[in-house]
NUMI-625922 format. One record per residue (C-alpha): residue number from 1; residue in three letters; x, z, y. Coordinates in Angstrom, 2 decimals. Layout:
REM residues N
PT   resi   resn        px        pz        py
PT    NUM    Ala         X         Z         Y
...
END
This chain:
REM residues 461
PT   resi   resn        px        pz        py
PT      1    Unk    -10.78     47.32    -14.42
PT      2    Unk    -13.25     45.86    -12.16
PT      3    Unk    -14.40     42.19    -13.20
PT      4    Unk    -14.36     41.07     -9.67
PT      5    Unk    -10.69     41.85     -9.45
PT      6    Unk     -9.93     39.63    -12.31
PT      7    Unk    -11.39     36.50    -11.01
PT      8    Unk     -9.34     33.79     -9.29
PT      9    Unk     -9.08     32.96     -5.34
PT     10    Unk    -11.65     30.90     -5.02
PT     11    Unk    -10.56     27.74     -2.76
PT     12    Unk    -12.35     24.84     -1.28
PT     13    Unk    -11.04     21.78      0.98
PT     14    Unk    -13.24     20.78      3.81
PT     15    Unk    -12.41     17.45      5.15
PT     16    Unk    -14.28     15.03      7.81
PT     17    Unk    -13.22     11.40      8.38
PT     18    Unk    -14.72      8.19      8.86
PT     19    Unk    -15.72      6.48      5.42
PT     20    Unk    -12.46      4.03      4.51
PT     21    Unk    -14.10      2.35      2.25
PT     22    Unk    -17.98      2.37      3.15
PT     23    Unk    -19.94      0.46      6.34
PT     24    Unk    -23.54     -0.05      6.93
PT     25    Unk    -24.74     -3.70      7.45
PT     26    Unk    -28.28     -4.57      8.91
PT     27    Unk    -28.85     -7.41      6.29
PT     28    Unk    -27.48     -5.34      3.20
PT     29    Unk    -27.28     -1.51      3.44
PT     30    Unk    -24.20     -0.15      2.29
PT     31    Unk    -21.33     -2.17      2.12
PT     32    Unk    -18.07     -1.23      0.39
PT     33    Unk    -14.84     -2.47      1.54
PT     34    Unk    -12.25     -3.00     -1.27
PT     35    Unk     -9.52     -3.00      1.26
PT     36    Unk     -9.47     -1.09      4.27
PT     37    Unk    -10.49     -2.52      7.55
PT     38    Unk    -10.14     -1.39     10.91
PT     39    Unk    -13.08     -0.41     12.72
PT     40    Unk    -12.76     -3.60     15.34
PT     41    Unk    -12.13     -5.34     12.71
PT     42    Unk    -14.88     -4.16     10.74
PT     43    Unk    -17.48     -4.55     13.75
PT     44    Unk    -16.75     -8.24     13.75
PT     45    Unk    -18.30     -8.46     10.27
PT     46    Unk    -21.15     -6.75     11.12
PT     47    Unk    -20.50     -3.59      9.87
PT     48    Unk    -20.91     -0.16     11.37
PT     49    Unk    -18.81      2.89     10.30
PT     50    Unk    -20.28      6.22      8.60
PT     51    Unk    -19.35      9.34      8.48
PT     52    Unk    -18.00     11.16      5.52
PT     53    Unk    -17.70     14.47      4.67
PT     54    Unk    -16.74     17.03      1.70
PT     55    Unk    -16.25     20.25      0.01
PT     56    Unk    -13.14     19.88     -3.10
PT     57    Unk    -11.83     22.94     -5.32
PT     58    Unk     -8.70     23.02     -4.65
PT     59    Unk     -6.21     21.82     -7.47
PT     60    Unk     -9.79     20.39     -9.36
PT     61    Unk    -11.36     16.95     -9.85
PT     62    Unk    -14.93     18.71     -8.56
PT     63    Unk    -16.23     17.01     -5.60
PT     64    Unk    -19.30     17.39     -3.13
PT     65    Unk    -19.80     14.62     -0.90
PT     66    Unk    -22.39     13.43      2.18
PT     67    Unk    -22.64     11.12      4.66
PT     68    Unk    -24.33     10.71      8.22
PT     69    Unk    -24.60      8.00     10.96
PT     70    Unk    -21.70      8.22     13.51
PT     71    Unk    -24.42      8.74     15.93
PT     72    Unk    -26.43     11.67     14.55
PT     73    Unk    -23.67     13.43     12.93
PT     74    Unk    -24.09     16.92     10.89
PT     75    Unk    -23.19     20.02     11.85
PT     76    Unk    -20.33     20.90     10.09
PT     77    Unk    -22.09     24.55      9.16
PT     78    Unk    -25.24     22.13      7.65
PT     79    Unk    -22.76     20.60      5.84
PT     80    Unk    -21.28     23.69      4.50
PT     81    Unk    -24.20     26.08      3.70
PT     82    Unk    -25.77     22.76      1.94
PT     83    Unk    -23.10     22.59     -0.35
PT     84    Unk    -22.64     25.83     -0.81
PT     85    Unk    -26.85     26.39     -1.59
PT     86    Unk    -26.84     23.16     -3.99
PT     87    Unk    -23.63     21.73     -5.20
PT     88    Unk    -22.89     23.62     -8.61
PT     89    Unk    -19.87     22.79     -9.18
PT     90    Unk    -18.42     24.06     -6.32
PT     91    Unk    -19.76     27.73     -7.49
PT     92    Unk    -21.12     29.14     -4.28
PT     93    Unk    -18.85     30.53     -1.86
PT     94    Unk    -15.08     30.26     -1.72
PT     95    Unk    -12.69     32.79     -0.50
PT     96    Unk    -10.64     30.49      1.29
PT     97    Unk    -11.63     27.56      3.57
PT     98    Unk     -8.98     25.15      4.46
PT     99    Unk     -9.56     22.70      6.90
PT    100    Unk     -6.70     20.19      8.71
PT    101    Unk     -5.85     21.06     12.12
PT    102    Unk     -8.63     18.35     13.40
PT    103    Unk    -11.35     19.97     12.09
PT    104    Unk    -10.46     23.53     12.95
PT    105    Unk    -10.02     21.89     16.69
PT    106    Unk    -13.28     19.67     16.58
PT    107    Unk    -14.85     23.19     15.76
PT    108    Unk    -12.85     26.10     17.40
PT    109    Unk    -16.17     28.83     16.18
PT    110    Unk    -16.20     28.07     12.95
PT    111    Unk    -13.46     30.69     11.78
PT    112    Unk    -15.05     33.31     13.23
PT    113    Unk    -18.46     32.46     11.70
PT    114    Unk    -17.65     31.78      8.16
PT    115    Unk    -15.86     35.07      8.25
PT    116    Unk    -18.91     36.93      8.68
PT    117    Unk    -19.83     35.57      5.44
PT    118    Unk    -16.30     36.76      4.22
PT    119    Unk    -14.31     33.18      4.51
PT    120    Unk    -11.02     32.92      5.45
PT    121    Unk    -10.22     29.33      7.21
PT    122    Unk     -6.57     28.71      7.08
PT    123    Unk     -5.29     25.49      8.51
PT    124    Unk     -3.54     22.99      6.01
PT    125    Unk      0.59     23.33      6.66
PT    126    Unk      1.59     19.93      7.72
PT    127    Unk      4.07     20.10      5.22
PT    128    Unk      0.93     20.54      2.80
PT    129    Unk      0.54     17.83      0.35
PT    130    Unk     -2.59     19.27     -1.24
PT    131    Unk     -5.42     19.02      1.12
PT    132    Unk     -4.78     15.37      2.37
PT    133    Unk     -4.83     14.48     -1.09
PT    134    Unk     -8.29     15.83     -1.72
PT    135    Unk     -9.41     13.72      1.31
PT    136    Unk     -7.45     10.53      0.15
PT    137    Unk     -9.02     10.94     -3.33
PT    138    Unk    -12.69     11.27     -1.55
PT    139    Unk    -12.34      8.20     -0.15
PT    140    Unk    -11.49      6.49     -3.34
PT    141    Unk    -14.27      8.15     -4.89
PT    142    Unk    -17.12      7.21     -2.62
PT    143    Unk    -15.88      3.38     -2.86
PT    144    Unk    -17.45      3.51     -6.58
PT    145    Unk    -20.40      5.70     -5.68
PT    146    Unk    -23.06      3.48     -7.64
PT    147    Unk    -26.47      2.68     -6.23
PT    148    Unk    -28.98      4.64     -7.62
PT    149    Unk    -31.60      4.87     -4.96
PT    150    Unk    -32.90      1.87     -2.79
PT    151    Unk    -33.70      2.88      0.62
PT    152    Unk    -37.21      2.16      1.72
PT    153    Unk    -35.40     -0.15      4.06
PT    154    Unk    -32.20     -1.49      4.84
PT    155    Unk    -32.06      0.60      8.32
PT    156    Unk    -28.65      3.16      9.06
PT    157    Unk    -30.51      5.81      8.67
PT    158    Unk    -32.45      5.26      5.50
PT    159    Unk    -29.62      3.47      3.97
PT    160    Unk    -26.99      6.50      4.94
PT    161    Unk    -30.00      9.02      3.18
PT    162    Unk    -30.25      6.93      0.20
PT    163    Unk    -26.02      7.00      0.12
PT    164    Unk    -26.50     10.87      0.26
PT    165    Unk    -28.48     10.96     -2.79
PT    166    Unk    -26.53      8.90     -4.61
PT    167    Unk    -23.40     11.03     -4.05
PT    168    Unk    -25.77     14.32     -5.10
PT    169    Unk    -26.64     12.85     -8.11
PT    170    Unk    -23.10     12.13     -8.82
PT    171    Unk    -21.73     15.43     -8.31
PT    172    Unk    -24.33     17.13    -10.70
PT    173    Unk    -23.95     14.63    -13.53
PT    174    Unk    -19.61     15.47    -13.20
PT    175    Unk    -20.02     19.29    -12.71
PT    176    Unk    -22.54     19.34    -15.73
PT    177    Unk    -21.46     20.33    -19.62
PT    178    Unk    -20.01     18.19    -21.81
PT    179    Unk    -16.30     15.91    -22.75
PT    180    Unk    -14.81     14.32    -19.87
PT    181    Unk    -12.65     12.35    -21.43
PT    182    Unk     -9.56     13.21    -19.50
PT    183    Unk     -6.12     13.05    -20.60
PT    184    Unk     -5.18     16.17    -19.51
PT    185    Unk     -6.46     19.08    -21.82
PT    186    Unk     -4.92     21.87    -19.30
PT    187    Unk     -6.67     20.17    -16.65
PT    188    Unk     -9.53     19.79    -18.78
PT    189    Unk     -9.53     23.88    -20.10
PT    190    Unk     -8.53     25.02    -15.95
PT    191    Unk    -12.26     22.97    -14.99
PT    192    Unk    -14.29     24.62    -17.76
PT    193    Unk    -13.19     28.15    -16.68
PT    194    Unk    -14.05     27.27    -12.95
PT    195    Unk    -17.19     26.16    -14.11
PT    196    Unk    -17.88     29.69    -15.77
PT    197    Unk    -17.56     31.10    -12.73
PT    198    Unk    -20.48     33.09    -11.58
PT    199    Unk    -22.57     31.78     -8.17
PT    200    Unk    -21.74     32.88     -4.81
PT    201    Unk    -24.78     31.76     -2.83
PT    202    Unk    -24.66     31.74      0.99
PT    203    Unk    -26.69     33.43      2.96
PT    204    Unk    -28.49     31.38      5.94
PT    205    Unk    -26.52     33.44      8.92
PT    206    Unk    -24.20     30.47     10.03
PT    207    Unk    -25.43     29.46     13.51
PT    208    Unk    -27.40     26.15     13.27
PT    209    Unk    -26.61     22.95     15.25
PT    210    Unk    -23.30     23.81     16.60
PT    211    Unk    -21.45     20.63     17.79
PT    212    Unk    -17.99     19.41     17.12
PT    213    Unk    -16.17     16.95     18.69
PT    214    Unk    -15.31     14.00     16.81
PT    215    Unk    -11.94     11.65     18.25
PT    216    Unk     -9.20      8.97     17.06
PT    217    Unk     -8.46     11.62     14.13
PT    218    Unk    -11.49     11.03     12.23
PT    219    Unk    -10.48      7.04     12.03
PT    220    Unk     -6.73      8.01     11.61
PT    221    Unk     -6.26      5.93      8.23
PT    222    Unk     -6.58      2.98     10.32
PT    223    Unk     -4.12      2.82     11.83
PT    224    Unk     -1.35      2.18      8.92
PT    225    Unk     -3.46     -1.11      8.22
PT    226    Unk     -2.84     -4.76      9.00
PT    227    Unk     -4.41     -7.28     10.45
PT    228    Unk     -7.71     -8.20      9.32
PT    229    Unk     -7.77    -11.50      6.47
PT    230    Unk    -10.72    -13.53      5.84
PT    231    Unk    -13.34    -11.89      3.75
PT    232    Unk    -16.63    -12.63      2.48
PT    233    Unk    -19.28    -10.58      1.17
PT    234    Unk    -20.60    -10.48     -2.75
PT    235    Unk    -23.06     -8.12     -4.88
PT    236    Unk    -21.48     -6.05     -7.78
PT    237    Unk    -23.81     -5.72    -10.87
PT    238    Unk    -21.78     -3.10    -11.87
PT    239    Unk    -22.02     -0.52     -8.79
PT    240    Unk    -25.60     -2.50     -7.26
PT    241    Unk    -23.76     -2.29     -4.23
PT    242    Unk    -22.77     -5.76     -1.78
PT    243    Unk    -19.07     -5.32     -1.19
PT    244    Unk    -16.80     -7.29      0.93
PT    245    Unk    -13.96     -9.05     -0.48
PT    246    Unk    -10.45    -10.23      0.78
PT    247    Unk     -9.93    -13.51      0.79
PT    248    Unk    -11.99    -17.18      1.23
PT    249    Unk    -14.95    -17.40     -0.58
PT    250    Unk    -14.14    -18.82     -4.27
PT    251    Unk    -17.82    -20.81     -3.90
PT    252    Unk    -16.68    -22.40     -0.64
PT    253    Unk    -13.36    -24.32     -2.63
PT    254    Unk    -16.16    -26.34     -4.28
PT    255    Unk    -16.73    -30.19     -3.56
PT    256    Unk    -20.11    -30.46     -3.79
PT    257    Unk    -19.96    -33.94     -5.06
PT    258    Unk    -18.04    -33.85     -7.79
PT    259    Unk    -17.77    -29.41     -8.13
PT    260    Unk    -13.95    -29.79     -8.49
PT    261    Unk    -12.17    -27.14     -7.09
PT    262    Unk    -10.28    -28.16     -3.67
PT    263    Unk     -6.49    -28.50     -3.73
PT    264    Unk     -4.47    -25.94     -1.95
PT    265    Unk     -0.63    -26.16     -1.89
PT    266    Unk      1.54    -22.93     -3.72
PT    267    Unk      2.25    -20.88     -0.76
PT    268    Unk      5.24    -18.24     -2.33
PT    269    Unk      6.55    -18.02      0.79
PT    270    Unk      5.58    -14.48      1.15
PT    271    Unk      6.97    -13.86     -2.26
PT    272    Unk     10.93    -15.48     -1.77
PT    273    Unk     10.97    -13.64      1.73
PT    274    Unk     10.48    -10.37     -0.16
PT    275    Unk     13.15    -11.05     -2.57
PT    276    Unk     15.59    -12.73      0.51
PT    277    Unk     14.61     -9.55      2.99
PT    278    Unk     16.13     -7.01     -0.09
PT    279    Unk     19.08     -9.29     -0.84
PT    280    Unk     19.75    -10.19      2.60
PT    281    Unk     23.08     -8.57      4.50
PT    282    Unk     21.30     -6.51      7.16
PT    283    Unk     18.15     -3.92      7.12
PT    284    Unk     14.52     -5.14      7.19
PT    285    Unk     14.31     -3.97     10.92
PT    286    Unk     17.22     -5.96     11.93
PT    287    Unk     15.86     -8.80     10.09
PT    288    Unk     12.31     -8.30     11.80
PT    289    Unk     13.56     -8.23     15.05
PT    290    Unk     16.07    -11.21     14.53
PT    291    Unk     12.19    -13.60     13.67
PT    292    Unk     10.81    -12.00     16.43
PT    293    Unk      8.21     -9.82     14.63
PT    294    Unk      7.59     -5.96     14.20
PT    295    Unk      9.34     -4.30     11.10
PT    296    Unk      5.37     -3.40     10.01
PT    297    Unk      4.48     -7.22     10.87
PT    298    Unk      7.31     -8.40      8.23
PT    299    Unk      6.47     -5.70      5.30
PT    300    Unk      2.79     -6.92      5.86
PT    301    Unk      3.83     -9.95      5.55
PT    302    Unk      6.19     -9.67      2.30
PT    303    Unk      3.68     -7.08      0.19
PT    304    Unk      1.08    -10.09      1.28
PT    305    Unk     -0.79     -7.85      3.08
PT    306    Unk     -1.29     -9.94      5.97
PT    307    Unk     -0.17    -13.26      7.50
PT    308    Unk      2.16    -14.57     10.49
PT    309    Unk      1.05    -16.68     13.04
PT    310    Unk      2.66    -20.17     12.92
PT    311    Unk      5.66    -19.70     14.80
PT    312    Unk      6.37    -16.26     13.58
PT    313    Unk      5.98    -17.46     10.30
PT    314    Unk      8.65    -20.75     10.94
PT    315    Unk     10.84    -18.39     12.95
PT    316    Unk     11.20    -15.90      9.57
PT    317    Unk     11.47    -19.26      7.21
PT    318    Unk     14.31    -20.64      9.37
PT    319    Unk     16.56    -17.52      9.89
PT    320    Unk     16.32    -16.75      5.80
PT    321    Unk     16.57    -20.42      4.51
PT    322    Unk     13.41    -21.10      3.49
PT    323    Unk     12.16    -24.47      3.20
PT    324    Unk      9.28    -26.89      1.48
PT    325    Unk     10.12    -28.72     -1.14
PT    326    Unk      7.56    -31.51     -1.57
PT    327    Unk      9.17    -32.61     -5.01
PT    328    Unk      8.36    -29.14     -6.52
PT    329    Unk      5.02    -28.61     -4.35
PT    330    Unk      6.28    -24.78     -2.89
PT    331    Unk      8.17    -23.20     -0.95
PT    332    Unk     12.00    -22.75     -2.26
PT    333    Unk     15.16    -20.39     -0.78
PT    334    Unk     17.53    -23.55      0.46
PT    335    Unk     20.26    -21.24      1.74
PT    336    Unk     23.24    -21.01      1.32
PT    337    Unk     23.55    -17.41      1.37
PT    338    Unk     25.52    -14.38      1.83
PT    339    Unk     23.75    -11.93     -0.54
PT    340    Unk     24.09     -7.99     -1.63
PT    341    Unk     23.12     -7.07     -4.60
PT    342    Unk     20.62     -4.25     -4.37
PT    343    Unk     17.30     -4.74     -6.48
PT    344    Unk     18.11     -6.29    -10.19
PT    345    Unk     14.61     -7.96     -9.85
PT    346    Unk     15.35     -9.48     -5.88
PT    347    Unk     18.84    -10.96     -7.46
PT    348    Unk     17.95    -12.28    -10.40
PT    349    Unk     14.69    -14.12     -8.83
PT    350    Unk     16.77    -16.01     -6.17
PT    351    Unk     19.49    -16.65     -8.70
PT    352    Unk     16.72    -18.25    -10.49
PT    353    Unk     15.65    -20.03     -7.22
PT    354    Unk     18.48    -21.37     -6.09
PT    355    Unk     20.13    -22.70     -9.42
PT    356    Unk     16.99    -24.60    -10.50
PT    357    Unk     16.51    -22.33    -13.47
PT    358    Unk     19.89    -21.72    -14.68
PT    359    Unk     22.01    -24.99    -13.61
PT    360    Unk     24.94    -23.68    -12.48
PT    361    Unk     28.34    -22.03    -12.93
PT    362    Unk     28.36    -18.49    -11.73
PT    363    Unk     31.73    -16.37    -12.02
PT    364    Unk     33.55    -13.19     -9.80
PT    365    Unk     36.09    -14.61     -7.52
PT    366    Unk     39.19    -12.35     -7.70
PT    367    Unk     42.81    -13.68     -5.98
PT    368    Unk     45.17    -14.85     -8.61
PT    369    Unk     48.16    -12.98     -6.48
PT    370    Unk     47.39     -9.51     -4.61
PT    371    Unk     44.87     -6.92     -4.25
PT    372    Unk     41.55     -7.74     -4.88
PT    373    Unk     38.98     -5.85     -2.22
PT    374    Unk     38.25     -1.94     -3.03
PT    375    Unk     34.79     -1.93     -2.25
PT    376    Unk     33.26     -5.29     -2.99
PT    377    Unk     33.23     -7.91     -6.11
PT    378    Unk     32.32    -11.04     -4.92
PT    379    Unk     30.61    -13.67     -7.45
PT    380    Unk     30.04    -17.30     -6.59
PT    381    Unk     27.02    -19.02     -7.10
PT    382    Unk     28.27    -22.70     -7.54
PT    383    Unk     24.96    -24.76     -8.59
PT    384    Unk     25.18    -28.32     -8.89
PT    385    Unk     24.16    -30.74     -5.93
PT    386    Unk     23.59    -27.72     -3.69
PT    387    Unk     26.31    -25.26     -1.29
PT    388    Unk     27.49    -22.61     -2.96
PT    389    Unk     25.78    -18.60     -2.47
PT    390    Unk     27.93    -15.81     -2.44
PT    391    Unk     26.86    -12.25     -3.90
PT    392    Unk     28.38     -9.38     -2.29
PT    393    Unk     28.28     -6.50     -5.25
PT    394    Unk     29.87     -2.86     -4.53
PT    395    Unk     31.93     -1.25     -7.04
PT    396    Unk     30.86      0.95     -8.92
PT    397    Unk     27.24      0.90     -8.81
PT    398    Unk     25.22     -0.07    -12.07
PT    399    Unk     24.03     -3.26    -10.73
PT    400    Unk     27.38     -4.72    -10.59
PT    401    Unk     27.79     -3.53    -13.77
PT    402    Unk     24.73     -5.47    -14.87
PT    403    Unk     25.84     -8.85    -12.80
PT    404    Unk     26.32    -11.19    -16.35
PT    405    Unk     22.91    -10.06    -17.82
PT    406    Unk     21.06    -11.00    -14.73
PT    407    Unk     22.91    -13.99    -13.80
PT    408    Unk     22.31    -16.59    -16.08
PT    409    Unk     25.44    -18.87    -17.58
PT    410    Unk     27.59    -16.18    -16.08
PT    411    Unk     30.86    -17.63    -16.62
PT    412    Unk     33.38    -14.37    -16.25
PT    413    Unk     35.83    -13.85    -14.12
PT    414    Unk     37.84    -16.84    -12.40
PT    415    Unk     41.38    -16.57    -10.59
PT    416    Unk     41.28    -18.06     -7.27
PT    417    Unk     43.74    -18.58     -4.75
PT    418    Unk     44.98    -15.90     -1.98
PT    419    Unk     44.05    -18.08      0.72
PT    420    Unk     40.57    -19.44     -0.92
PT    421    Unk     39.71    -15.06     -1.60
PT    422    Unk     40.65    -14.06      1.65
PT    423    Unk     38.06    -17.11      3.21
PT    424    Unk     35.50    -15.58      0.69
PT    425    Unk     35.92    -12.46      1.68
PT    426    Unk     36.22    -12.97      5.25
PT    427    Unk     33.03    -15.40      5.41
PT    428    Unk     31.14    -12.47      4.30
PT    429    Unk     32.33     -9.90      6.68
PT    430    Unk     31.40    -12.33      9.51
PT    431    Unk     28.07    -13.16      7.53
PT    432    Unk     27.41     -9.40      8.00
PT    433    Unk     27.72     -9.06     12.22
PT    434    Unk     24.10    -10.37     12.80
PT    435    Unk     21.27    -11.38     10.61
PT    436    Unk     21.47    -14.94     12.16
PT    437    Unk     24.94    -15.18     11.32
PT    438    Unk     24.29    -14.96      7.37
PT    439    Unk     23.29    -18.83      6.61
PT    440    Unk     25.76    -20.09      9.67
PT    441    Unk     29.12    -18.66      8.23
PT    442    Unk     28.22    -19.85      5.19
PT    443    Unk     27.27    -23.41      6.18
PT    444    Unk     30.86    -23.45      7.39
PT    445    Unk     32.34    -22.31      4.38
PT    446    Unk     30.40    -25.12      2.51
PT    447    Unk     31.46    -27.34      4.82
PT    448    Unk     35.38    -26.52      4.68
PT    449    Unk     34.92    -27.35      1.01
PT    450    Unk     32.01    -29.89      1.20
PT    451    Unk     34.02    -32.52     -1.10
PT    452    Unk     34.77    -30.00     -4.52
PT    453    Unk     31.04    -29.25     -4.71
PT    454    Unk     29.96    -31.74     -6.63
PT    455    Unk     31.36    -30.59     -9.64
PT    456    Unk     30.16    -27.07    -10.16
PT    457    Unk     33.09    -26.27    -12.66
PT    458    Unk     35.67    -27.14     -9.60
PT    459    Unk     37.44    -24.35     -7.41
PT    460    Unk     39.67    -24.74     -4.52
PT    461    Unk     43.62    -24.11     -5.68
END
């Protein structure tokens, strides 16, 4: 049988984008960016955006990466027929080409000329989970590109040449022989037999210096990202590379009188929102619109990803109960509440919150005459010197079920009367008409009873 029958489709990615992760700075060269940044954003710090570009074998952890200046960018045919000539591991010519739908539209000739060299370019299915991951992962791995050659200067040009070179040298020392020290050994066995693979080089008949139009699509991971954060810049001994940091800058929280650090206040806000926002009796979108705020503002916000202006911020704190406590120095959930339990975690962390650690008298409310409701147990968080919280937990579903473990001093169940279950019952349905309504129904309920609180044992007849 012929031997050329036997071997594989050969398959590359192709993939153009702005560099997430890497900027050029006049003062230090190549800067990497542990978090992304958007490009305005990004300007503001001085830095200017690069292009990236790359070659991956499908299904393969072999990767050929370069890099121009958004101004002088390569021709997408230089790009390929460079790989193609130098990078080993990529074996020389595939059989199939696919691109995204950008770059076959940036480039509308390039199908017809690769085919001449016996390419097929097929466009990525938008269903396809395969190709974006090859560009996702490129990103990632040009963030820990380390610095082997300093550019004769710190200019764009020579600093984006030197970043070329460094990415080179990269690929050859990761296609070359040896242990790789992966996990995987079928990943590890499917890489060695690519790597056997004889060399397809390209011949030089690809037009030169065709153009292709770059647009918002090359920049398209930006716009998933939040609101820029203070940041300061930092060398890495590890990489050689300066890299810019989230955050304030750990040597400004000096005194330098005495070099103690400066005091700054627990700010858990973010954190008790996020546990409030998946206990709370409405969706995150309701509850984003109720403050005011975007349903991306408020998940920013709660995966402390980004911050709220001041009255955004105040507007969220009052609607789920959330105020300072200057006797514990943070931020604590003051309800009271009409909660659902949802996330084991959420539940048990307000529970926590709420009852000062454990000092209270939790038990399920069922009526000591009549039907209790079909879909919902109800269980009463009675803590001392504070109203009481009521969780709303469905039937049936393994949370419930796992209530007493996550509750601490979980006291069982406890017979109430018809009339004091049917206001428990009914305070939640009204609790769950609006998102504002949650803490007001049940500062009424607290207040119908505001006298048999103090004793956290105590139920109404």
């Amino acid at each position: 049988m012929n031997n050329q029958a036997q071997q594989p489709i050969r398959e590359h990615h192709f993939y153009v984008s702005t560099a997430k992760f890497l900027f050029h700075h006049p003062q230090h060269g190549i800067v990497a960016v542990r978090d992304p940044i958007r490009l305005a954003d990004a300007k503001r710090h001085g830095l200017g955006p690069i292009v990236l570009y790359g070659l991956t074998v499908a299904g393969l952890p072999i990767r050929w990466l370069t890099f121009s200046t958004m101004e002088k960018r390569k021709s997408l045919r230089e790009v390929l027929l460079t790989a193609w000539r130098n990078a080993e591991g990529l074996r020389g010519l595939p059989d199939v080409l696919r691109v995204n739908r950008y770059v076959e539209r940036a480039d509308p000739s390039l199908a017809a000329d690769i085919a001449k060299i016996g390419i097929r370019l097929e466009v990525a299915d938008p269903k396809d989970k395969a190709a974006p991951a090859s560009l996702r992962s490129a990103h990632d791995a040009s963030l820990w590109l380390s610095k082997r050659h300093n550019p004769v200067d710190l200019s764009v040009a020579t600093s984006v040449e030197a970043l070329c070179r460094d990415a080179h040298d990269d690929h050859d020392w990761r296609a070359g022989s040896g242990p790789r020290g992966l996990s995987n050994r079928k990943l590890e066995d499917n890489i060695e037999r690519w790597l056997e693979l004889p060399m397809r080089p390209p011949a030089d008949i690809l037009p030169d210096n065709v153009e292709w139009e770059a647009g918002p699509w090359l920049s398209s991971w930006e716009t998933s990202l939040p609101p820029d954060r203070p940041r300061y810049f930092k060398h890495d001994g590890f990489t050689g590379r300066m890299w810019l940091y989230s955050g304030e800058d750990p040597s400004e929280d000096v005194d330098d009188d005495d070099d103690i650090p400066a005091y700054d206040e627990y700010d858990n806000v973010a954190e008790i929102a996020k546990n409030l926002v998946a206990c709370w009796t409405h969706p995150p979108k309701e509850i984003a619109a109720a403050a005011g705020i975007t349903l991306r503002q408020l998940q920013w916000f709660i995966s402390e990803r980004s911050t709220l202006d001041r009255s955004a911020r105040f507007d969220l704190e009052r609607l789920l109960g959330i105020e300072y406590d200057e006797r514990m120095g943070g931020y604590t959930p003051a309800g009271p509440y009409v909660l659902i339990a949802r996330k084991a975690q959420a539940i048990e962390a307000i529970y926590q919150e709420i009852s000062g650690g454990g000092d209270a008298c939790p038990c399920e409310l069922v009526p000591a005459r009549g039907q209790a409701d079909p879909s919902w147990r109800y269980v009463l968080i009675n803590a001392v010197g504070t109203p009481p919280t009521l969780v709303m937990a469905p039937r049936g579903e393994a949370i419930t079920e796992r209530l007493p473990d996550l509750i601490m001093n979980y006291e069982g169940i406890r017979p109430v009367s018809p009339a004091f279950y049917r206001d428990v019952v009914t305070t939640c349905a009204r609790a769950c008409l609006t998102p504002e309504a949650n803490a007001r129904e049940m500062r009424d309920f607290a207040k119908r009873y505001e006298r048999e609180w103090v004793d956290c044992a105590w139920l109404p007849d």
